[in-house]
N, C-alpha and C positions, 0 to 999 in steps of 0.2 A: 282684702288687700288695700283697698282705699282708692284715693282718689289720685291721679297723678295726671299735673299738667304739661308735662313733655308728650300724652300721647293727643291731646288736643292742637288741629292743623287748619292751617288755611289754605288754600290754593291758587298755585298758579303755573300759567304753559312755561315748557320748555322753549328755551332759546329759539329751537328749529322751526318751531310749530306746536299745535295742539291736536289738531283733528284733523284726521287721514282720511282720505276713504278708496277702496278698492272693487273690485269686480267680486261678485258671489264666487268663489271656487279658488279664491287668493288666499292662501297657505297663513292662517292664522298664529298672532304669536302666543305663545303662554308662560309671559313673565313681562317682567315689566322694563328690564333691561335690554334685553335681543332686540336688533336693530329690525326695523318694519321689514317686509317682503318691499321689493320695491313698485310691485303693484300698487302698495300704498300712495295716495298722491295726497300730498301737503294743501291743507285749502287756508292755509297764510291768519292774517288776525281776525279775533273773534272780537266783540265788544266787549265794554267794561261788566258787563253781567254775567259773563263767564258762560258755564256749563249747568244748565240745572236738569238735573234727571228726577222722574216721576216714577216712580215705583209703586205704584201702589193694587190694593186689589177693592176691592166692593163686598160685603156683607152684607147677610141678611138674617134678621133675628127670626128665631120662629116664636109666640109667646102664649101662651096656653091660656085658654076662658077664663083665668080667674085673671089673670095679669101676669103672670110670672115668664121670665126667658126662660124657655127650656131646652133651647139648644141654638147656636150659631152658626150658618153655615158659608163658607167661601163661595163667593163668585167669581165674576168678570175678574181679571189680572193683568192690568194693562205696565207697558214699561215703557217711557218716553222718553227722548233727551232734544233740550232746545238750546239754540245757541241762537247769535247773529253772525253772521259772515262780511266779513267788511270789505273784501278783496274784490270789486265785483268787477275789474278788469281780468281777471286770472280767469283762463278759461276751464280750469278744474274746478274753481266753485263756480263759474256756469253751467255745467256738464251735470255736477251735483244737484241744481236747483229744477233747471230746465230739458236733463236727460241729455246722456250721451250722444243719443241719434241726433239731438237737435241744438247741437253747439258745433260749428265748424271753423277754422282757422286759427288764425293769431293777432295781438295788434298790430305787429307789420303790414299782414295782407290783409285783415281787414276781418271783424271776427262775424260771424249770421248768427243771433240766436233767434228760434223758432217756439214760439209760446204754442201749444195748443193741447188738446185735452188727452194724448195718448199717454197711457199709464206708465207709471215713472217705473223704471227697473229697480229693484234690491239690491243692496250694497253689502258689502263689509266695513266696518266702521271703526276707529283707534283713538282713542283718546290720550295724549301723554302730558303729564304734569306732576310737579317739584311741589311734596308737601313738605310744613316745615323740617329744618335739620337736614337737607336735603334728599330727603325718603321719596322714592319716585313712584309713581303709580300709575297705571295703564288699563283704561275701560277697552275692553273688547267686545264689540257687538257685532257678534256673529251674519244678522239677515237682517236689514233694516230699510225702510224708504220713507222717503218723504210724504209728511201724511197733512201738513198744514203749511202753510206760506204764509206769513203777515204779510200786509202793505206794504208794497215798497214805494217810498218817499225820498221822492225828489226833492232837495232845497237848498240855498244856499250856504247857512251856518250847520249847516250837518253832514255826517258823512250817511252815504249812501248804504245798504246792507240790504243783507235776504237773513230776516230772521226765521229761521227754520226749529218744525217740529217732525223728528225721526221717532216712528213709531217701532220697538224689536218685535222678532217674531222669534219663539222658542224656536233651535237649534235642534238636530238629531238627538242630544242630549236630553230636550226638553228646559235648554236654557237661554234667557232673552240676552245677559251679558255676563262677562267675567271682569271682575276687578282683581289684578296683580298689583300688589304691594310690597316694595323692598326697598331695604336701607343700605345704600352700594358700598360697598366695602373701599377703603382706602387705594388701594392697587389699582382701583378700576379708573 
């Protein structure tokens, strides 16, 4: 067929937001249009470096006495997704970084977060964004938690963020995420 450059995209978040996250057992969508469960909770701008996901798995060659590969076999299969969260007055990307038990209030009254080492719960996770032509696409990560935190850096010529790394874990499926892809029809 060839080569065609209308299906080459770039990306970027919707208007509303880009990445959601909800409680494990939150009614998952499967498309890319259907509005979130409203479990969903909006964790507001991400940084200029967007969304990068890690998909990858580990190999291992087997190769015989004289030199030859003779056979390859599959390992480890990890699936990552890292962003920066720029919101960090928003008490849903605090809840997100630092666990739900350990964010309490609002800015009005005044918010506690509680740093310490008790294990962060699993999530449900959404990702929505506008590729070119306006084709909408929707990552869905079924079980996921935080599995790395960079630095957070305090300064005055920068803004403040919790760069985060979500690690999936296969679904009853057997699956780490779903990608819906769709081009909305005029009507919509």
């Amino acid at each position: 067929m060839g080569n065609n450059a209308n299906y080459v995209s770039a990306a970027k978040p919707k208007v509303a937001g880009a990445i959601y996250r909800a409680p494990l057992g939150t009614t998952l969508p499967t498309d890319a249009i259907s509005a979130l469960d409203a479990a969903f909770k909006a964790l507001g701008y991400v940084s200029e470096d967007g969304l990068t996901n890690s998909n990858s798995s580990d190999s291992d060659t087997i190769v015989s006495w004289d030199g030859d590969t003779v056979l390859t076999v599959e390992g480890d299969k990890s699936d990552t997704f890292k962003f920066k969260l720029l919101e960090v007055l928003n008490v849903d990307v605090l809840k997100s970084v630092y666990g739900d038990e350990n964010v309490s209030g609002d800015l009005t009254t005044g918010i506690i977060v509680k740093a310490n080492s008790d294990p962060k719960e699993s999530s449900s996770w959404a990702v929505d964004m506008i590729m070119n032509g306006g084709v909408l696409k929707r990552i869905v990560i079924p079980n996921a938690k935080l599995s790395e935190l960079a630095d957070i850096v305090y300064k005055k010529n920068d803004a403040v963020g919790y760069d985060m790394t979500l690690s999936a874990v296969p679904d009853s499926a057997g699956n780490t995420h779903y990608e819906y892809i769709t081009k909305p029809s005029l009507s919509a």
